[in-house]
N, CA, C and O atoms as CSV, one atom per row, in Angstrom:
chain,resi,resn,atom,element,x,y,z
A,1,UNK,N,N,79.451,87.182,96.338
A,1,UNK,CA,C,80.305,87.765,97.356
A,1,UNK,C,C,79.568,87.843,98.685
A,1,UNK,O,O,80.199,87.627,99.719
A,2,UNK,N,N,77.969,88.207,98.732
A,2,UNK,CA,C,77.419,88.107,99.760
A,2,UNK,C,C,77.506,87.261,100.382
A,2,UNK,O,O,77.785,87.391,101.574
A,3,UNK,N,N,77.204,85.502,99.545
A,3,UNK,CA,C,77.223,84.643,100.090
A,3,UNK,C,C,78.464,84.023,100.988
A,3,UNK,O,O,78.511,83.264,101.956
A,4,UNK,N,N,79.418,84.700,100.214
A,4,UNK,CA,C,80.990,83.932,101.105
A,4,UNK,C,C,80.942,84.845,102.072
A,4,UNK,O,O,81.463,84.415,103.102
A,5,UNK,N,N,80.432,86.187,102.185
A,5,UNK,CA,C,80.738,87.220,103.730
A,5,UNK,C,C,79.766,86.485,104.653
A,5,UNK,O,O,79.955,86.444,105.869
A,6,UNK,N,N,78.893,86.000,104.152
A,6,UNK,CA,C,77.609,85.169,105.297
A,6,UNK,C,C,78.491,83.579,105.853
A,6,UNK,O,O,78.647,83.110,106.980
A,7,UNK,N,N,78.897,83.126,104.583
A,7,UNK,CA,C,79.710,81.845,105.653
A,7,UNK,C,C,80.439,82.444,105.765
A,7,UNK,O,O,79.912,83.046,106.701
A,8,UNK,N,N,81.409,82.961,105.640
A,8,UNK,CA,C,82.667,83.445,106.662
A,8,UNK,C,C,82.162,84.006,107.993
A,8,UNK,O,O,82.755,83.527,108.959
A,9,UNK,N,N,81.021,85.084,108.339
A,9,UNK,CA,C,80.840,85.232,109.487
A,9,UNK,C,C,80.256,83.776,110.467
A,9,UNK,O,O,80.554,83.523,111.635
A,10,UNK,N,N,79.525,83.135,109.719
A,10,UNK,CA,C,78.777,81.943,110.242
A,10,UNK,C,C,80.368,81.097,110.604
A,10,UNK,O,O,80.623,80.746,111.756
A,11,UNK,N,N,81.196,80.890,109.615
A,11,UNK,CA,C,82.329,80.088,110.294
A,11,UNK,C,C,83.030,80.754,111.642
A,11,UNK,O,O,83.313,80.028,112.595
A,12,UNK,N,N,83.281,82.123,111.663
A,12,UNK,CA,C,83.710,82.873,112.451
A,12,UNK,C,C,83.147,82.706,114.344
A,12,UNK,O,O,83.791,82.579,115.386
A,13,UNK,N,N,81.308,82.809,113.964
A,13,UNK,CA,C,80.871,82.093,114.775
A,13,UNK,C,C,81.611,81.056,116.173
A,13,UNK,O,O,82.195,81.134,117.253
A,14,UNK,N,N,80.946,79.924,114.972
A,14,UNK,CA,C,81.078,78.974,115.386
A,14,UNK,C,C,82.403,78.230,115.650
A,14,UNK,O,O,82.485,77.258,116.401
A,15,UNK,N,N,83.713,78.918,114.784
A,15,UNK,CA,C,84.797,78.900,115.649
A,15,UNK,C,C,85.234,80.108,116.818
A,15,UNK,O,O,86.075,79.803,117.663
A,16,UNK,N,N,84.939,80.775,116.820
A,16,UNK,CA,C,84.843,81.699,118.674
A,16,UNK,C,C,84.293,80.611,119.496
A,16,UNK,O,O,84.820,80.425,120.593
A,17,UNK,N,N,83.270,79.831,119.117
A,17,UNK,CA,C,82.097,79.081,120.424
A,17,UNK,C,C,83.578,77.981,120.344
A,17,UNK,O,O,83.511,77.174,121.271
A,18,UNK,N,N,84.244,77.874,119.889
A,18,UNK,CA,C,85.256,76.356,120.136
A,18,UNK,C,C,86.625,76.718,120.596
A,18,UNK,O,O,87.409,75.824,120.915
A,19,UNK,N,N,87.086,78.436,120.670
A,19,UNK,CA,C,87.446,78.724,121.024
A,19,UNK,C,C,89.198,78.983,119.978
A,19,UNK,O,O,90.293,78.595,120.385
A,20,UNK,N,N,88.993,79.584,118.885
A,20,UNK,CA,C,89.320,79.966,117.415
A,20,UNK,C,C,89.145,79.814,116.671
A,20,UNK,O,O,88.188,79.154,116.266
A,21,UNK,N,N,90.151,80.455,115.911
A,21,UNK,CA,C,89.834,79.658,113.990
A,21,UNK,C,C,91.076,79.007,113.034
A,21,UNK,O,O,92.230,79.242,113.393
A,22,UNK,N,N,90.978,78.657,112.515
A,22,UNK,CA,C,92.284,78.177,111.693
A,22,UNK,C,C,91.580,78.281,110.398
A,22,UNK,O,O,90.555,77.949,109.801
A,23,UNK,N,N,93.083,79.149,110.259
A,23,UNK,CA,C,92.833,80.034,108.843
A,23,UNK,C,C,93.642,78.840,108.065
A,23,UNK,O,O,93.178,79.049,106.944
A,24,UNK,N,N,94.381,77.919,107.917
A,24,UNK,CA,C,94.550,76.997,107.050
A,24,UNK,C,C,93.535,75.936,106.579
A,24,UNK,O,O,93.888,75.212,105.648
A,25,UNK,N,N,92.115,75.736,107.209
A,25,UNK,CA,C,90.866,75.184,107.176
A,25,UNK,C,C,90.085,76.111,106.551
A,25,UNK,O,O,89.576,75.598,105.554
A,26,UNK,N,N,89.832,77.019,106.667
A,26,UNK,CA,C,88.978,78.205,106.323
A,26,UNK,C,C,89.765,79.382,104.803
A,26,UNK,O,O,90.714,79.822,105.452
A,27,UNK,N,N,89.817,79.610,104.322
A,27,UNK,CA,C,89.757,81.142,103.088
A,27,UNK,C,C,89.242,82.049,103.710
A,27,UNK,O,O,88.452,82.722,103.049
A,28,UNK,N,N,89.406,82.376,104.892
A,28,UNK,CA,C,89.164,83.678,105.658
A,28,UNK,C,C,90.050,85.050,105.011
A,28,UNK,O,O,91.260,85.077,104.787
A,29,UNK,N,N,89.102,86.105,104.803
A,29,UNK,CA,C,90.025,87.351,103.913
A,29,UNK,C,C,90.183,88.183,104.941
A,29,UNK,O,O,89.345,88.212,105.842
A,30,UNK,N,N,91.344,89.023,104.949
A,30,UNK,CA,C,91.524,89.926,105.685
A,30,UNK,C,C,92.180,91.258,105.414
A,30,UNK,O,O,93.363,91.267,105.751
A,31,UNK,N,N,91.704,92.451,104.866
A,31,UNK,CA,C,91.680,93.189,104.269
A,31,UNK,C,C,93.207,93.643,104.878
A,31,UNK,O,O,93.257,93.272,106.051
A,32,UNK,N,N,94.081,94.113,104.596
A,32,UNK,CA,C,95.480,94.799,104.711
A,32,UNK,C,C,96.209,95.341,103.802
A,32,UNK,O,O,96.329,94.924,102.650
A,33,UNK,N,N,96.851,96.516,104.384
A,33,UNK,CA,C,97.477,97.794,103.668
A,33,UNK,C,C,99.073,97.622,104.437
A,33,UNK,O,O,99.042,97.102,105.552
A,34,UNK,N,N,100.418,98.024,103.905
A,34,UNK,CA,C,101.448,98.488,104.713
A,34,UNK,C,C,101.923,99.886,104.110
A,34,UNK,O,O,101.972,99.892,102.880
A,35,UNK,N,N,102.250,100.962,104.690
A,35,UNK,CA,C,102.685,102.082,104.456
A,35,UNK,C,C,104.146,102.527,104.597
A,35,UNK,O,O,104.451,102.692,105.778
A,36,UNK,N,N,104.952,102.722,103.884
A,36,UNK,CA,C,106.024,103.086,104.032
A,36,UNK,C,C,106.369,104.533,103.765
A,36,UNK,O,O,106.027,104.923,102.649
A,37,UNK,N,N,107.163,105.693,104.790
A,37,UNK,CA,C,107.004,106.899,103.976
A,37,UNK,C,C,108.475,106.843,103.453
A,37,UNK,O,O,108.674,107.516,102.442
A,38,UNK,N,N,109.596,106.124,103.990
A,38,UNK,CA,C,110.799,106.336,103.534
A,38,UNK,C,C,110.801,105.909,102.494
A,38,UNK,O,O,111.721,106.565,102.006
A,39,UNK,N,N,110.229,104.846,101.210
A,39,UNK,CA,C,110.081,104.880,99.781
A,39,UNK,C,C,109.097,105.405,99.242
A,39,UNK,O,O,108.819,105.302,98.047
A,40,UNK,N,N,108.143,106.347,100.514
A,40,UNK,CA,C,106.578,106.765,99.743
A,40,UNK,C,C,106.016,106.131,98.813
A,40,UNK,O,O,105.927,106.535,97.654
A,41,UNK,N,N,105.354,104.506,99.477
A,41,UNK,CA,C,104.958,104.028,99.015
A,41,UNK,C,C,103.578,103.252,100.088
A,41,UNK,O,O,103.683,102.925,101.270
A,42,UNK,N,N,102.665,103.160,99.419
A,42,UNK,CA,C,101.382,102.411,100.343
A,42,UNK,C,C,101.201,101.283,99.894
A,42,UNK,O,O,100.906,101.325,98.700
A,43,UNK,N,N,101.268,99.675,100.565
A,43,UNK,CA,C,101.401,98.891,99.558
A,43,UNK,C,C,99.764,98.374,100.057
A,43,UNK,O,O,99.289,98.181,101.177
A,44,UNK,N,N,99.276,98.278,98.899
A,44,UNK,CA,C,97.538,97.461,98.686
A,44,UNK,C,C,97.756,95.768,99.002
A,44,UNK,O,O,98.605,95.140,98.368
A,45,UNK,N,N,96.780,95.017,100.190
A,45,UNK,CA,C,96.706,93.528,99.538
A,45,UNK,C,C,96.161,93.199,99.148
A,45,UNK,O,O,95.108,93.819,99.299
A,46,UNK,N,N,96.005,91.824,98.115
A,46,UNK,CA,C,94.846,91.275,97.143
A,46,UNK,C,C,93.998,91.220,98.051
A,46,UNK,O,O,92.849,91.402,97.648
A,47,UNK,N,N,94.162,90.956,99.611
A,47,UNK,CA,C,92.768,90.637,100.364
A,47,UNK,C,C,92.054,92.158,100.664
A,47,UNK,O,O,90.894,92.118,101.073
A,48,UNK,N,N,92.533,93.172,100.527
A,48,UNK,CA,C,91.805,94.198,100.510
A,48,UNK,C,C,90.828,94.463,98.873
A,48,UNK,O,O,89.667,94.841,98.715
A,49,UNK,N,N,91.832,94.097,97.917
A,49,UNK,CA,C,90.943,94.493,96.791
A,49,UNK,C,C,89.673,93.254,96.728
A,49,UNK,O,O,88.471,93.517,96.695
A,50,UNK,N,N,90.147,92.146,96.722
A,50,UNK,CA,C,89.280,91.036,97.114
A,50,UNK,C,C,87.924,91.527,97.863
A,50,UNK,O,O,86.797,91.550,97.367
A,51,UNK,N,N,88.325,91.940,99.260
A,51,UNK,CA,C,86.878,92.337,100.260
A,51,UNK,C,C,86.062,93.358,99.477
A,51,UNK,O,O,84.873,93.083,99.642
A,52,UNK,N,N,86.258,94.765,98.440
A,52,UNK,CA,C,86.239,95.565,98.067
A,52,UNK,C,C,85.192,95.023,96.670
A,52,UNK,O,O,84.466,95.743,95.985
A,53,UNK,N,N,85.481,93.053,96.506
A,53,UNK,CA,C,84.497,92.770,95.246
A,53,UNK,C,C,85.716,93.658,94.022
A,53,UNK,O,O,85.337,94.265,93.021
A,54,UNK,N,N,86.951,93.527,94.394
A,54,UNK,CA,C,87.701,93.480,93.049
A,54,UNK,C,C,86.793,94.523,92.012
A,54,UNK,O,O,86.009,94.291,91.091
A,55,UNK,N,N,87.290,95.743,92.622
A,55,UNK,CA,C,86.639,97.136,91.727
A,55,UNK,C,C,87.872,97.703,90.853
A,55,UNK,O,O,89.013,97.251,90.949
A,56,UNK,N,N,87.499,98.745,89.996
A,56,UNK,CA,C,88.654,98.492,88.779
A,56,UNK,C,C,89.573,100.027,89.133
A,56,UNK,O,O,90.716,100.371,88.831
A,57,UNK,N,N,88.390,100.764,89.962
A,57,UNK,CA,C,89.382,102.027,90.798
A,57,UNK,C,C,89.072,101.780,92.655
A,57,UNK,O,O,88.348,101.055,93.336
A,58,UNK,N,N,89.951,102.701,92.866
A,58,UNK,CA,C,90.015,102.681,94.373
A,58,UNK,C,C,90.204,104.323,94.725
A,58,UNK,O,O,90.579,105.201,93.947
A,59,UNK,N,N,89.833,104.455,96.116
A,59,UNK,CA,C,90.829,106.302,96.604
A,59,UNK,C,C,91.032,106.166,98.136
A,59,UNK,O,O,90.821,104.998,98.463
A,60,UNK,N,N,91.318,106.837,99.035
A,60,UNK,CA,C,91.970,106.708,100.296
A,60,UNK,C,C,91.095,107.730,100.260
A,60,UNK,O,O,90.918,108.469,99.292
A,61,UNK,N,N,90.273,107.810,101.808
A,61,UNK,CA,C,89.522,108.793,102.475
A,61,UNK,C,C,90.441,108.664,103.866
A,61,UNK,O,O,90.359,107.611,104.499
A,62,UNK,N,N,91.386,109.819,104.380
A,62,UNK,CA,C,92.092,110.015,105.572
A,62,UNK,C,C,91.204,110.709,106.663
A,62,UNK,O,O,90.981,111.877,106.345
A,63,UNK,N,N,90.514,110.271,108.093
A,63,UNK,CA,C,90.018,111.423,109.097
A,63,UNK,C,C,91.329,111.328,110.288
A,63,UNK,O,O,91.579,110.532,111.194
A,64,UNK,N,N,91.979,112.540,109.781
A,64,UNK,CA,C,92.567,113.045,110.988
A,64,UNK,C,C,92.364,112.676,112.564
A,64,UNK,O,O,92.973,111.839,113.231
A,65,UNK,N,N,91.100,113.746,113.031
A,65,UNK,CA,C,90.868,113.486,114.066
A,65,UNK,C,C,90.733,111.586,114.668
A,65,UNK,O,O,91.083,111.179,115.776
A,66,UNK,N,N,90.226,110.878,113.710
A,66,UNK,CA,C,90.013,109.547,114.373
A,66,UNK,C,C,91.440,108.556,113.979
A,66,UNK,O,O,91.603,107.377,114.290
A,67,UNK,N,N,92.482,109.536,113.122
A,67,UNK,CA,C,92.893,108.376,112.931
A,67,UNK,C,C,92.916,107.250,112.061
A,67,UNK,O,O,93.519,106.177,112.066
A,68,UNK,N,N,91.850,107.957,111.101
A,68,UNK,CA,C,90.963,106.354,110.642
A,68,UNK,C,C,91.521,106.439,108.860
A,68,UNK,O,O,91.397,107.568,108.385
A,69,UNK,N,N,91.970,105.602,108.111
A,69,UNK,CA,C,92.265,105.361,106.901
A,69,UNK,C,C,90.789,104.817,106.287
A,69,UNK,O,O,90.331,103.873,106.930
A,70,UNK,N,N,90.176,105.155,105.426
A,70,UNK,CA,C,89.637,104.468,104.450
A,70,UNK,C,C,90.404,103.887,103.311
A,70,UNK,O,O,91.417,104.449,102.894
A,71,UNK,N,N,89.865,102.561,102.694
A,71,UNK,CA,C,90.365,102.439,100.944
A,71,UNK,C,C,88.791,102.388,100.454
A,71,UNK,O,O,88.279,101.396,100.973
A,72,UNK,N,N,88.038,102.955,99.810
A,72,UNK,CA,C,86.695,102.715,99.548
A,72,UNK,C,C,86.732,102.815,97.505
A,72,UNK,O,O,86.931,103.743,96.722
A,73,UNK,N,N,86.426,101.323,97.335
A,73,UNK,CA,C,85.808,101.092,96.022
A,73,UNK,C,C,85.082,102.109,95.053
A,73,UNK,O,O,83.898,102.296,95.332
A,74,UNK,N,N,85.598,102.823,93.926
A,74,UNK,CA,C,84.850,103.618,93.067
A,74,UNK,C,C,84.823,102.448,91.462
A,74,UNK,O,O,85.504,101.585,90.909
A,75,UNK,N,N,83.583,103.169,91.317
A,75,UNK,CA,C,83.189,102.477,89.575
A,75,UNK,C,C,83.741,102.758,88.556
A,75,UNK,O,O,84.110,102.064,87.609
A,76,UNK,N,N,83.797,103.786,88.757
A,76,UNK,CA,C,84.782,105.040,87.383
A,76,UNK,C,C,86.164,105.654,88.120
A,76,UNK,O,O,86.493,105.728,89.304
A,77,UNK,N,N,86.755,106.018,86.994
A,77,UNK,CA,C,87.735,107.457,87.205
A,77,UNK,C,C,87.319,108.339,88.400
A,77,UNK,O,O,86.096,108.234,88.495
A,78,UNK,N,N,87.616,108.850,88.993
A,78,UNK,CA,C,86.979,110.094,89.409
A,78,UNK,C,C,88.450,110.930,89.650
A,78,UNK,O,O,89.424,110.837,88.903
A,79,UNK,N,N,88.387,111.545,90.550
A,79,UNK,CA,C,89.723,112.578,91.070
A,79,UNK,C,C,90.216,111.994,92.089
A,79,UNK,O,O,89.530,111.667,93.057
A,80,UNK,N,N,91.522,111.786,91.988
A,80,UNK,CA,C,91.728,111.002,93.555
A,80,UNK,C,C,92.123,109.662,93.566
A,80,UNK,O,O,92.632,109.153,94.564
A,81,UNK,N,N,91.917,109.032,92.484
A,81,UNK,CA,C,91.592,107.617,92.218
A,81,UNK,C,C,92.617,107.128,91.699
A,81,UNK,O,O,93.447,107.793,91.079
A,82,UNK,N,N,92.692,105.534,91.955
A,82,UNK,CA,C,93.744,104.789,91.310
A,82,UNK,C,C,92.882,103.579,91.181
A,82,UNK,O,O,92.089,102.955,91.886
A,83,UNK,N,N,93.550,103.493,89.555
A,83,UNK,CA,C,93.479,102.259,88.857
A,83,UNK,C,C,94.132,100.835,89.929
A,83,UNK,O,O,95.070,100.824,90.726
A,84,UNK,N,N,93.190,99.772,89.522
A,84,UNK,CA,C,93.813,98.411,90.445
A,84,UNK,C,C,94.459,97.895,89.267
A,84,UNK,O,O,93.877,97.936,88.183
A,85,UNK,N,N,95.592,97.421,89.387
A,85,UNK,CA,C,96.025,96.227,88.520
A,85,UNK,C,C,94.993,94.756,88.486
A,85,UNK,O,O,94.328,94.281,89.407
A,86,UNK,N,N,95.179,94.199,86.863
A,86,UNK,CA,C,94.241,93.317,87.176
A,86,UNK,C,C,95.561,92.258,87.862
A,86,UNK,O,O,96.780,92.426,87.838
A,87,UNK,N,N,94.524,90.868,88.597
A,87,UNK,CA,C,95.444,90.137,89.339
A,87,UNK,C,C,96.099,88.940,88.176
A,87,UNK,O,O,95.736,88.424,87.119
A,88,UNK,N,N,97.067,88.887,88.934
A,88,UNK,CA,C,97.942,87.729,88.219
A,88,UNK,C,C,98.900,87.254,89.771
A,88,UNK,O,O,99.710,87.832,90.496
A,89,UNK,N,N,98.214,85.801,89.736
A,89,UNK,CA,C,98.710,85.105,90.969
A,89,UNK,C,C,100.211,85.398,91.276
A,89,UNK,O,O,100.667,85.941,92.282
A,90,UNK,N,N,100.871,84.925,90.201
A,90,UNK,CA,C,102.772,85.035,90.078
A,90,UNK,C,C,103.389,86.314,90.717
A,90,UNK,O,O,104.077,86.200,91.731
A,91,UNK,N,N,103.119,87.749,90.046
A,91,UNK,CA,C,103.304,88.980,90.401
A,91,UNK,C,C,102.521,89.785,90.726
A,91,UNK,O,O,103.217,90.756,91.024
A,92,UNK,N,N,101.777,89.974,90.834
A,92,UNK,CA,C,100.739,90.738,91.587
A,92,UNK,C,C,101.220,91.601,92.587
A,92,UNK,O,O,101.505,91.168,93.703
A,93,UNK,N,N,101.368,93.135,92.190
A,93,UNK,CA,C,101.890,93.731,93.041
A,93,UNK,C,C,100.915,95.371,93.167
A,93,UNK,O,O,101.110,96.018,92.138
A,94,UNK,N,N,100.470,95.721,93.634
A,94,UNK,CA,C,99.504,97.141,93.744
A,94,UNK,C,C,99.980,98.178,95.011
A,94,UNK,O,O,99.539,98.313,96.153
A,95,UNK,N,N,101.173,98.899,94.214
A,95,UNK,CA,C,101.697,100.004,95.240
A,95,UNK,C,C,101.617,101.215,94.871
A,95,UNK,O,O,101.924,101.437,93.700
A,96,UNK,N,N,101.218,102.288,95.670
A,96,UNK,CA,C,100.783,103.668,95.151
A,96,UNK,C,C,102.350,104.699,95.818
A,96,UNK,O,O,103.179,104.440,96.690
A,97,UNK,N,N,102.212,105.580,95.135
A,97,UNK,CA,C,103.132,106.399,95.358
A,97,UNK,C,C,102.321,107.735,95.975
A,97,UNK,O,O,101.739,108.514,95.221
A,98,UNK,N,N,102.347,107.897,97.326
A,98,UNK,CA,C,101.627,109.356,97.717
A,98,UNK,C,C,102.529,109.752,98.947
A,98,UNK,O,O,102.470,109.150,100.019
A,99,UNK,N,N,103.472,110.948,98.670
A,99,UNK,CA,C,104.302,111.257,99.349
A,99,UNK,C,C,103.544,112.416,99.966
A,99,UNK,O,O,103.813,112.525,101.162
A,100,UNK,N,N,102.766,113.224,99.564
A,100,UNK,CA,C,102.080,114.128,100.697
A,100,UNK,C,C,100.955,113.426,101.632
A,100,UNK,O,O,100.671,113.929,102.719
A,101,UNK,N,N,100.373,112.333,101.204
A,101,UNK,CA,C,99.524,111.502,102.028
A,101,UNK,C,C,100.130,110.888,103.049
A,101,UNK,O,O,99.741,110.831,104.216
A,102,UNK,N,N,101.252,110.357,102.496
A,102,UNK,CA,C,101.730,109.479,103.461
A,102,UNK,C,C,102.447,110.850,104.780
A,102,UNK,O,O,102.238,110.919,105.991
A,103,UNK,N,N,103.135,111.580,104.051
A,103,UNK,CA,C,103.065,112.912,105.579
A,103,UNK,C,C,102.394,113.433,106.331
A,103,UNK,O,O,102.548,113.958,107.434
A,104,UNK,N,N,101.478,113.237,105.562
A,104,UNK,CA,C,99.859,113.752,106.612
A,104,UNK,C,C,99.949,112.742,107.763
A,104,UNK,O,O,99.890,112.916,108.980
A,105,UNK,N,N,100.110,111.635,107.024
A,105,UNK,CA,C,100.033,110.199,107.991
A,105,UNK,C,C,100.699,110.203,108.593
A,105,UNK,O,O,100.120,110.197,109.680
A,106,UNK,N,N,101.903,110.212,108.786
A,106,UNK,CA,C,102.931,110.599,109.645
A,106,UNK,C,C,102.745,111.166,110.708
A,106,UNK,O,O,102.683,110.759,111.868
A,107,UNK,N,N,102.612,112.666,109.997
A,107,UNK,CA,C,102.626,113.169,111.199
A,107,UNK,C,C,101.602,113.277,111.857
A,107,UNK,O,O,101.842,113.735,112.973
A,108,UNK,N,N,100.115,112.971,111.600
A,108,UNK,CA,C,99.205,112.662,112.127
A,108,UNK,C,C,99.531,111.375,113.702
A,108,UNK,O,O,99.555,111.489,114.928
A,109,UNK,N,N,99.694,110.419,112.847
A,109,UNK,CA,C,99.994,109.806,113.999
A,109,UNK,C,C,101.434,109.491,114.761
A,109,UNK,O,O,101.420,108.698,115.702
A,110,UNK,N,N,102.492,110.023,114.410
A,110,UNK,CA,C,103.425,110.510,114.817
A,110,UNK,C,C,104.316,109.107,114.909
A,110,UNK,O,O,104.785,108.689,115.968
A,111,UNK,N,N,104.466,108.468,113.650
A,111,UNK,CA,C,104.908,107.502,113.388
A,111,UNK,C,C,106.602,107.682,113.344
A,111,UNK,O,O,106.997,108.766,112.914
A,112,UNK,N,N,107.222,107.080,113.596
A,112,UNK,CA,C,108.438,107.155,113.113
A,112,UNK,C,C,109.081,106.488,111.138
A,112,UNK,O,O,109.012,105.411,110.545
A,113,UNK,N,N,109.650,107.902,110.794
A,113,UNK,CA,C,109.842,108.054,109.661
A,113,UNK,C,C,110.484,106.685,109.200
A,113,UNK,O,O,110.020,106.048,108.255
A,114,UNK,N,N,111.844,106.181,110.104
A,114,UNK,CA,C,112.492,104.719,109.377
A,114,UNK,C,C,111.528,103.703,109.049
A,114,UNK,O,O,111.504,103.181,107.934
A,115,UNK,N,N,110.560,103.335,110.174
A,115,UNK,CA,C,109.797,102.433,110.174
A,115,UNK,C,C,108.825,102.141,108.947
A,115,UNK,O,O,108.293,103.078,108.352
A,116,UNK,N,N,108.637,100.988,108.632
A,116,UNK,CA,C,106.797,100.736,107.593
A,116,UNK,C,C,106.320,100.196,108.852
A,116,UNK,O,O,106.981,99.922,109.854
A,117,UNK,N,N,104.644,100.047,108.584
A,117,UNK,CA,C,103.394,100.112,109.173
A,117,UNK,C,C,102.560,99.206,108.711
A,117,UNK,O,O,102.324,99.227,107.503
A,118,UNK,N,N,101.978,98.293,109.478
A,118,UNK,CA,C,100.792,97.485,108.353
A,118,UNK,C,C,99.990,97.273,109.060
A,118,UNK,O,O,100.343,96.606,110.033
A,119,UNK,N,N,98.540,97.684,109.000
A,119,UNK,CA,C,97.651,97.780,109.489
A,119,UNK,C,C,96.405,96.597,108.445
A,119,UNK,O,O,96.270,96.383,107.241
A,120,UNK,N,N,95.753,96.115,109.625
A,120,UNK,CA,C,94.531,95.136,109.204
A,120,UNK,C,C,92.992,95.886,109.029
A,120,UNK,O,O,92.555,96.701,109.842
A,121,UNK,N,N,92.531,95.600,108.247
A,121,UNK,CA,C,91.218,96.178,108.358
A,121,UNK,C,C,89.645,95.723,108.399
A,121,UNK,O,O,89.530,94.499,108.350
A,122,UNK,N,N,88.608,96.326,108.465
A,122,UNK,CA,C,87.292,96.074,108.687
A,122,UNK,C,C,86.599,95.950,107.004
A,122,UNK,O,O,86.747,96.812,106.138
A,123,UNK,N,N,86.144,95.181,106.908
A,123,UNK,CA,C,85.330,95.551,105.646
A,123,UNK,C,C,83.675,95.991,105.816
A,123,UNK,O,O,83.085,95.423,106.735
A,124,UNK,N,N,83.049,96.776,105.150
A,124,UNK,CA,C,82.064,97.575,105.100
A,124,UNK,C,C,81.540,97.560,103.692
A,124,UNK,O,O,81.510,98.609,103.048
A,125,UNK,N,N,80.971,95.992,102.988
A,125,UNK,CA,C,80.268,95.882,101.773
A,125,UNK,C,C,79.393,96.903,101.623
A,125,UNK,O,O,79.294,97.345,100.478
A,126,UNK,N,N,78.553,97.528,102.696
A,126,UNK,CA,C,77.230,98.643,102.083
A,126,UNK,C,C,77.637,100.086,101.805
A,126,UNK,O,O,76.909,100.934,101.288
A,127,UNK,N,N,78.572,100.212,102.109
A,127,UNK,CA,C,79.820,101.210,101.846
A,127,UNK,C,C,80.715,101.069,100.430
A,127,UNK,O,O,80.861,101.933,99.565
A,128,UNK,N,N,81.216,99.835,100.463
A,128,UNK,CA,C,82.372,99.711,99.488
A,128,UNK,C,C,83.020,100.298,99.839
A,128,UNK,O,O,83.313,101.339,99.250
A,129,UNK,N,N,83.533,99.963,100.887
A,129,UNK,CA,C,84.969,100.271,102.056
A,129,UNK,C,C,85.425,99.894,102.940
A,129,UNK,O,O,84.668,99.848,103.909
A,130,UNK,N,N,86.869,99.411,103.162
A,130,UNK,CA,C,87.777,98.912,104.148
A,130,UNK,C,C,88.035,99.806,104.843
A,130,UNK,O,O,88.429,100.880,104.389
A,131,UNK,N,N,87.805,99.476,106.646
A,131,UNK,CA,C,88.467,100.549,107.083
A,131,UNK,C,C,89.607,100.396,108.220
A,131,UNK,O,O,89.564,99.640,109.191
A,132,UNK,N,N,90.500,101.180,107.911
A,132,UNK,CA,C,91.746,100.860,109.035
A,132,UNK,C,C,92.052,101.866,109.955
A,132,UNK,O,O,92.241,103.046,109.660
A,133,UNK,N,N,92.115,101.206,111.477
A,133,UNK,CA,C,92.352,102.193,112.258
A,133,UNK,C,C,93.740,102.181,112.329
A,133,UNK,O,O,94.359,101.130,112.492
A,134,UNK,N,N,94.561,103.836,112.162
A,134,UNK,CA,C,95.614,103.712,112.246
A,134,UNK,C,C,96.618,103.794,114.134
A,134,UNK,O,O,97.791,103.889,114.495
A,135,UNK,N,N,95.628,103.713,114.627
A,135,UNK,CA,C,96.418,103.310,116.079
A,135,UNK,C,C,96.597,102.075,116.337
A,135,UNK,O,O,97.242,101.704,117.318
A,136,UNK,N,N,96.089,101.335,115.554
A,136,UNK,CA,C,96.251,99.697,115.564
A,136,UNK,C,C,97.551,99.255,114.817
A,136,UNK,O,O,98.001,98.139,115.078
A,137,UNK,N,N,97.965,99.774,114.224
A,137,UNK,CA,C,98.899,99.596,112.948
A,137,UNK,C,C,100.396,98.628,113.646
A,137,UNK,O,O,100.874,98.893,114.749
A,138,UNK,N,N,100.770,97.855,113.006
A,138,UNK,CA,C,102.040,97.050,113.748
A,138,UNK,C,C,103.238,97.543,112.730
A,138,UNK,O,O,102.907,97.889,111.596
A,139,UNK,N,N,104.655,97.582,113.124
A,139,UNK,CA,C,105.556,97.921,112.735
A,139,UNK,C,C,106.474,96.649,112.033
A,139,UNK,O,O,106.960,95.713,112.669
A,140,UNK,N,N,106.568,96.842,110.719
A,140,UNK,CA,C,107.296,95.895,110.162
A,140,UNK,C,C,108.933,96.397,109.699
A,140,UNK,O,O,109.235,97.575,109.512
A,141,UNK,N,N,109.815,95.324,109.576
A,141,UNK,CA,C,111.125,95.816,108.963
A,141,UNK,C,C,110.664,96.027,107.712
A,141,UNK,O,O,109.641,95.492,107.284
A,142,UNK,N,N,111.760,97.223,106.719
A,142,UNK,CA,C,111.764,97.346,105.646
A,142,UNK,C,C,111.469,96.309,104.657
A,142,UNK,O,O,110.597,96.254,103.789
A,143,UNK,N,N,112.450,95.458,105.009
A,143,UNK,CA,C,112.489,94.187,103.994
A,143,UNK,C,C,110.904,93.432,103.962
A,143,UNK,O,O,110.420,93.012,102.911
A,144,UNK,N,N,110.438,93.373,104.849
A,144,UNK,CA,C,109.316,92.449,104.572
A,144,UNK,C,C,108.046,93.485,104.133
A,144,UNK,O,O,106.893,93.061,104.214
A,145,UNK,N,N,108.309,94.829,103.676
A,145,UNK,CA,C,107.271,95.889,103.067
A,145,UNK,C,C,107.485,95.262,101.354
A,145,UNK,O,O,106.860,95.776,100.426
């Protein structure tokens, strides 16, 4: 996993110096979450569990003040935690149900309730954590959550 985060930044590089990248040339991962509170649901992407080194639990660390979503990789059970589905290309689907989280979120950042949200994120291997800023977040229709 180290090795593909080292060429991916090295490709990253050297496509900025040419002036982009094309992600149909490249397997570039890009960690992403969408949040919906009107089905209270957070939906996980394989490219987040992917960046994360495909761990068998996960938990959400929320900071208020910044705004900032964590998803950070756990080894075990702990409190807090959710099991990942293992992947299966066909259906593969990893959605959590957290209706007081997702209100915090809300009203934290003062989202509008109809709307879902999908935000891109940072990965942080020495951590074992993705992190998403939620002022960045883009607004999607229902249907495509």
């Amino acid at each position: 996993m180290q090795n593909l985060q080292q060429e991916n930044r090295q490709r990253g590089k050297s496509a900025l110096k040419m002036g982009g990248i094309s992600v149909q040339e490249h397997n570039i991962v890009i960690p992403g979450i969408s949040l919906c509170q009107k089905w209270g649901k957070i939906r996980i992407f394989h490219s987040t569990v992917v960046a994360l080194g495909e761990p068998k639990y996960i938990r959400f660390l929320f900071n208020p003040e910044k705004r900032g979503l964590v998803v950070q990789a756990c080894a075990r059970k702990e409190a807090e935690c959710f099991r990942v589905p293992k992947y299966n290309p066909e259906n593969w689907k990893f959605k959590i149900s957290s209706v007081p989280m997702l209100r915090m979120i809300w009203k934290t950042c003062e989202w509008d309730t109809e709307k879902t949200y999908r935000l891109t994120g940072i990965c942080h291997s020495e951590y074992n954590l993705v992190e998403f800023d939620m002022k960045q977040a883009t607004v999607l229709t229902v249907e495509k959550f």
